[in-house]
C-alpha positions in Angstrom: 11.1 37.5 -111.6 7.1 37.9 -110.4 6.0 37.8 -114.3 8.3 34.4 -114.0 7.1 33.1 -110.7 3.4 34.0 -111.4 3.7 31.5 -114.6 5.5 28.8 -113.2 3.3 28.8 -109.0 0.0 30.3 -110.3 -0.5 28.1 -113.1 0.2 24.9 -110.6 -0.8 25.6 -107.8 -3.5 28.4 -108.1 -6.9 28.8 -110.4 -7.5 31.0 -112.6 -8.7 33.7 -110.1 -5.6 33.6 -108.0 -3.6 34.1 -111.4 -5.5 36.9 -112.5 -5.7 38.8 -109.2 -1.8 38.0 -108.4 -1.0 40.1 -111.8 -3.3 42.6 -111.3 -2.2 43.5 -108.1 1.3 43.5 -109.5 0.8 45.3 -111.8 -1.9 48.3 -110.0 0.5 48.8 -106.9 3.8 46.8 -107.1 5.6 46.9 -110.6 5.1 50.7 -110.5 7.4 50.8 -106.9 9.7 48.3 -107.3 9.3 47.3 -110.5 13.1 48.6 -111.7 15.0 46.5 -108.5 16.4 43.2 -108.5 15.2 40.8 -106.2 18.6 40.6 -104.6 18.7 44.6 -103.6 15.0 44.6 -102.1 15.6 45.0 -98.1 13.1 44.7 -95.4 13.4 48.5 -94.6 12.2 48.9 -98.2 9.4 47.0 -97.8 8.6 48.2 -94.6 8.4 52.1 -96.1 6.5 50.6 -99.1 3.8 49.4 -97.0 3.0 52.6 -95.2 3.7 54.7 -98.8 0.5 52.5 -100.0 -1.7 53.0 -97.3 -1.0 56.7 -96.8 -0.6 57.7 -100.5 -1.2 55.4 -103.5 -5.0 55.5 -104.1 -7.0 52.1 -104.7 -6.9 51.3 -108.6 -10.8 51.3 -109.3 -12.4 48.7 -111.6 -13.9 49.9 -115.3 -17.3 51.2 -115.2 -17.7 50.8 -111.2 -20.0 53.7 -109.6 -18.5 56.0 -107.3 -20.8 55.3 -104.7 -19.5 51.9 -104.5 -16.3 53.6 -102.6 -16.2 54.4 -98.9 -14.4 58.3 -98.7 -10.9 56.2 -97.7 -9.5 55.8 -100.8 -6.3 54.9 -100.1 -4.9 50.6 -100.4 -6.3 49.3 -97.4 -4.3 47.3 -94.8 -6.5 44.3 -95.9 -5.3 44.8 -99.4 -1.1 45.3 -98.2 -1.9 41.6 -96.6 -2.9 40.4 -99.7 -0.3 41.8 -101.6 2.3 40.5 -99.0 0.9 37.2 -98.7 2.0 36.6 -102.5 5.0 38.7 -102.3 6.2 36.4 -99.6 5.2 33.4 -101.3 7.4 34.5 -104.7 10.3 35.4 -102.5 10.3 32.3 -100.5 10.7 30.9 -104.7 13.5 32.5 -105.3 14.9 31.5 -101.8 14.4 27.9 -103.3 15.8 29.0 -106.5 18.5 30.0 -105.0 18.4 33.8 -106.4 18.4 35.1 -102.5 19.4 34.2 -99.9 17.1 35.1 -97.2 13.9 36.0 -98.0 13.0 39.7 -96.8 9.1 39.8 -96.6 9.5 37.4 -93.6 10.4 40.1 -91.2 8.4 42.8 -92.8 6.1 45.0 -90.3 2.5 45.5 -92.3 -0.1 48.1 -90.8 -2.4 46.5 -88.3 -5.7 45.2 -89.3 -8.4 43.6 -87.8 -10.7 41.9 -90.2 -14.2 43.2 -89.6 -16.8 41.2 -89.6 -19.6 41.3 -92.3 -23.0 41.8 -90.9 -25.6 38.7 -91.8 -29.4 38.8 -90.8 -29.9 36.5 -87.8 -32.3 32.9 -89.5 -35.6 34.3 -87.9 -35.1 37.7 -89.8 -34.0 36.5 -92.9 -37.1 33.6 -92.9 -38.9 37.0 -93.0 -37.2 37.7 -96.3 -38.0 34.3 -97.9 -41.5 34.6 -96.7 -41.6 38.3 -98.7 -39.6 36.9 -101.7 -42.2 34.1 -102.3 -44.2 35.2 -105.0 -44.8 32.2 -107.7 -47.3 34.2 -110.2 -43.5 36.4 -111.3 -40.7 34.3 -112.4 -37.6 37.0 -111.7 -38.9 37.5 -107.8 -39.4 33.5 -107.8 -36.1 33.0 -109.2 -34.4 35.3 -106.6 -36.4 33.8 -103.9 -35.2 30.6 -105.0 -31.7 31.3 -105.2 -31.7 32.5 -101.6 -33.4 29.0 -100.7 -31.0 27.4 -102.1 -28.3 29.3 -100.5 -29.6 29.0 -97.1 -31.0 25.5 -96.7 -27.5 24.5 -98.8 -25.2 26.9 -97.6 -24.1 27.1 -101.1 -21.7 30.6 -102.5 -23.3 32.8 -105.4 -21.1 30.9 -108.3 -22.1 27.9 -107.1 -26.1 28.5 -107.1 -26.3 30.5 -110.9 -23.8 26.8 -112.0 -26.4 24.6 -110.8 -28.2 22.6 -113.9 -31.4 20.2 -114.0 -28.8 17.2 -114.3 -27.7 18.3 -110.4 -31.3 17.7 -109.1 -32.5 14.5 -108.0 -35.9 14.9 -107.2 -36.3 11.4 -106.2 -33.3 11.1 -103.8 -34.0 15.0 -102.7 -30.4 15.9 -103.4 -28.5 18.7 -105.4 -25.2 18.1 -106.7 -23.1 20.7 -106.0 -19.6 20.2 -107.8 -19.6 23.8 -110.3 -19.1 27.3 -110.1 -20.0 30.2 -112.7 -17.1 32.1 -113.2 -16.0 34.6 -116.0 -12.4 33.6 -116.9 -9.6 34.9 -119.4 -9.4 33.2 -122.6 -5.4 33.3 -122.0 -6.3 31.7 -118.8 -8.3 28.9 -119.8 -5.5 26.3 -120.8 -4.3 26.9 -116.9 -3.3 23.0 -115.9 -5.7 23.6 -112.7 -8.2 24.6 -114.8 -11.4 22.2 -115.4 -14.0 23.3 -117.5 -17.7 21.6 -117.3 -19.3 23.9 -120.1 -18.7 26.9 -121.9 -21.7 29.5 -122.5 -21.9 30.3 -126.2 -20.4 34.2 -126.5 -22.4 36.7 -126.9 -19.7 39.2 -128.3 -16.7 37.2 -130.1 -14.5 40.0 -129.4 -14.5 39.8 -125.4 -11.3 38.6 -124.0 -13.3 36.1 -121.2 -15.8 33.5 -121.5 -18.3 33.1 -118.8 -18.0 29.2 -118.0 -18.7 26.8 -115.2 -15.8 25.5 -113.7 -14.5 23.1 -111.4 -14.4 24.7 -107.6 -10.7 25.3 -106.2 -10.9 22.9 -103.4 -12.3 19.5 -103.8 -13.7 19.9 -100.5 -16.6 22.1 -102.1 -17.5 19.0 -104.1 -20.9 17.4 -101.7 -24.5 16.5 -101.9 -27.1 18.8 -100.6 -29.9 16.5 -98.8 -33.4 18.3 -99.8 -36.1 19.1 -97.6 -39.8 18.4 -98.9 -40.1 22.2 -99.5 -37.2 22.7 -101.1 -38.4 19.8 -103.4 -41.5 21.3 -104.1 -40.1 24.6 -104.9 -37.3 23.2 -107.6 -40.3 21.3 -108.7 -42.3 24.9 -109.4 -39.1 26.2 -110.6 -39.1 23.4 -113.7 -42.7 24.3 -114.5 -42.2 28.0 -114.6 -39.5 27.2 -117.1 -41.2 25.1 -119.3 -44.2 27.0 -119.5 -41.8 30.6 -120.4 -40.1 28.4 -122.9 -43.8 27.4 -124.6 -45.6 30.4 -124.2 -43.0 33.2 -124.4 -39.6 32.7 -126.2 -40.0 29.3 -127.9 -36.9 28.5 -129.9 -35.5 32.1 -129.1 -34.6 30.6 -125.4 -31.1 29.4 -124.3 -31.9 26.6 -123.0 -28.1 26.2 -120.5 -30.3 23.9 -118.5 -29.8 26.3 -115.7 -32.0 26.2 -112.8 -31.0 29.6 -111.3 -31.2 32.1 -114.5 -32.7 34.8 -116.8 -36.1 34.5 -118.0 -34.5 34.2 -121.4 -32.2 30.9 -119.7 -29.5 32.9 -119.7 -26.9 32.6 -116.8 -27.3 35.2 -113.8 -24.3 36.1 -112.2 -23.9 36.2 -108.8 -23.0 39.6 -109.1 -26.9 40.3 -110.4 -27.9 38.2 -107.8 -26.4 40.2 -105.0 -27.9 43.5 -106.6 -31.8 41.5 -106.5 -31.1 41.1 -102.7 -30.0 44.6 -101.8 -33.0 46.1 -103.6 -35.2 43.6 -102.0 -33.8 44.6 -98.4 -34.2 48.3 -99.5 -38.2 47.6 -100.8 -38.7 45.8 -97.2 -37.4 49.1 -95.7 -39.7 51.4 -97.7 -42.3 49.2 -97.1 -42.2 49.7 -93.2 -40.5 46.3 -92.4 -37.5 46.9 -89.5 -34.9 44.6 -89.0 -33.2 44.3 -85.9 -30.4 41.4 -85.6 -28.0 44.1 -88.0 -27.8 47.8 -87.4 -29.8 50.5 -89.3 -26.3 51.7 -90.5 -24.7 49.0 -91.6 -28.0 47.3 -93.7 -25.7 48.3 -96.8 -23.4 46.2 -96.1 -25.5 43.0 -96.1 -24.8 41.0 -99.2 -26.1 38.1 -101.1 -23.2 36.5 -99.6 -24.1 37.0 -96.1 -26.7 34.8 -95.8 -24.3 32.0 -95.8 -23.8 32.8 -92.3 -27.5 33.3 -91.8 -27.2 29.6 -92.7 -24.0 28.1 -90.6 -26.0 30.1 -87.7 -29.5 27.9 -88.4 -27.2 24.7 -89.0 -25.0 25.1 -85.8 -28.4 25.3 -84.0 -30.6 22.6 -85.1 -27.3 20.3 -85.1 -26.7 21.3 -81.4 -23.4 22.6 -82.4 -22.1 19.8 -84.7 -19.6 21.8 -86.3 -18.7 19.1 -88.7 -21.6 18.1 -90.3 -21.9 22.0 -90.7 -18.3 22.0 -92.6 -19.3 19.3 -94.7 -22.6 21.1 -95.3 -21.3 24.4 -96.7 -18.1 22.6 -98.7 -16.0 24.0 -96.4 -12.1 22.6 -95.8 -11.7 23.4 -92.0 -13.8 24.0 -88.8 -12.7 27.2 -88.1 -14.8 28.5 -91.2 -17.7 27.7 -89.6 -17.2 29.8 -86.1 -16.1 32.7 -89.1 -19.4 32.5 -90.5 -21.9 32.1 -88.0 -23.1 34.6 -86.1 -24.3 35.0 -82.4 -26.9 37.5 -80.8 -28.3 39.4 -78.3 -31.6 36.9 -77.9 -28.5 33.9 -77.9 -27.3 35.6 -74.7 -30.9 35.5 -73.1 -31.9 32.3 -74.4 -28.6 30.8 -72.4 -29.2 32.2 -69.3 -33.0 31.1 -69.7 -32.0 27.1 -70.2 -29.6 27.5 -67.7 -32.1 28.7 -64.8 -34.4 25.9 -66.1 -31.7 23.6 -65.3 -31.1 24.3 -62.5 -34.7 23.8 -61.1 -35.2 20.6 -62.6 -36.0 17.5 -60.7 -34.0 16.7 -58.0 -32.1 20.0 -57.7 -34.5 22.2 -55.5 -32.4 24.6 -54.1 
């Protein structure tokens, strides 16, 4: 029933991600329990005992080649993982309700293990300025290219996939806007005939035997689709990027480069994944460190768990502020679909507290309000 439910949903109402995650998840932690049962035998109590047999003994299914050191010492399913397995198992089961294969759908009632999503720490805008200001360093392409990646992502509020997708044909220079419409994604050949599936350009393949092809895509919601307005430095720096390029392509790989007509990529013009660009970050965070450089807005133990990602919130923060809180123009800003992302990524802090309580004792001794 899930191999049949995944094929008929996924492919119409999900992307290629959602379809590859669902199986995988079936098939690392679900088919193995329950794999033999009809749908029509599976009770709440069962679920309800397979939920706690995953967090207390099935071990997370690690990906191929990852580093041990990229897992915390839990490594059991996490009760963030049982939520996402639930979400779809309730979503198939509320199918075959429709169906008419069961009658009442069991996952409904089911008790999952408590979780409280944690969340991610982000540099506060005045620290992570500090990082652009480090990163800027126009005499070496790879540190430029970083350093431009995080512009973009913080004066955009743009996602990984969505920086390394950008091409030349998205900049305006004249109108100071980027288009931001594509994402870089690495997707199954099986999966790319998915109905939901739109495909901008393929990348020619490197090994003819792999089973993906890195492509850039259409985003899953057409709310990511929007114009990024440009600031004169942010101008100026695409400008410096297009040089760079054109001067490596002359005087160092000539017809040997790949010209993707990438802005965001190798020196060869090769894509970067966003993957690469998280690991640039990290090690630029660590060099800061080594170099004496404190931060103070996140926590000396939980610097490791700032990401490339993050400073998307770093960004919401800036935009809430200089917008006196126009949540809106911030949604439309970071391609988001409701409001409520924006209060989930941005971020407030100690000095927010101070600087409150500041403005509101200058209010009250203005003009006219003595005492």
């Amino acid at each position: 029933f899930m191999d049949e439910f995944i094929v008929q949903y996924g492919s119409k109402h999900g992307g290629a991600g959602y379809y590859a995650c669902s199986q995988a998840l079936m098939n690392n932690y679900v088919y193995p329990y329950f794999g033999q049962h009809k749908i029509v035998d599976i009770t709440t109590k069962m679920i309800d005992d397979f939920y706690t047999f995953l967090v207390t003994k099935v071990e997370l299914v690690r990906s191929r080649g990852a580093a041990s050191h990229s897992y915390t010492e839990q490594q059991y399913v996490t009760p963030s993982l049982v939520q996402d397995i639930h979400k779809i198992l309730r979503t198939a089961f509320n199918q075959a309700q429709r169906w008419k294969y069961i009658q009442q759908n069991p996952f409904l009632d089911a008790d999952l293990p408590e979780h409280k999503e944690k969340e991610r720490p982000a540099f506060s805008p005045e620290e992570f300025e500090k990082v652009l200001n480090y990163t800027n360093e126009p005499g070496d392409y790879e540190r430029f290219t970083l350093h431009l990646a995080l512009c973009i992502q913080y004066y955009c509020t743009t996602r990984g996939g969505e920086i390394a997708a950008l091409q030349w044909e998205d900049y305006n220079s004249e109108e100071r806007t980027l288009h931001i419409y594509k994402a870089l994604a690495r997707i199954d050949k099986k999966n790319l005939q998915l109905p939901k599936m739109k495909i901008y350009y393929t990348f020619p393949a490197m090994n003819p035997y792999n089973r993906t092809k890195l492509v850039l895509k259409a985003p899953k919601t057409e709310s990511t689709e929007r114009y990024c307005a440009l600031n004169h430095l942010m101008v100026e720096k695409l400008n410096q990027m297009k040089a760079m390029q054109e001067t490596m392509i002359e005087d160092v790989f000539g017809g040997d480069y790949q010209d993707n007509q990438l802005i965001v990529c190798q020196p060869n013009g090769r894509p970067l994944m966003p993957e690469q660009l998280n690991k640039k970050f990290k090690d630029v965070i660590v060099e800061m460190r080594e170099n004496g450089f404190r931060f103070t807005s996140v926590p000396e133990n939980k610097l490791d768990k700032v990401v490339f990602h993050s400073v998307r919130a770093a960004s919401a923060t800036k935009k809430l502020q200089v917008s006196n809180g126009n949540v809106k123009a911030v949604m439309r800003a970071g391609g988001w679909a409701e409001p409520d992302m924006v209060i989930r990524y941005s971020r407030a802090y100690d000095q927010d507290q101070v600087d409150i309580a500041e403005k509101m004792e200058k209010d009250s001794q203005k003009e006219g309000n003595t005492e």
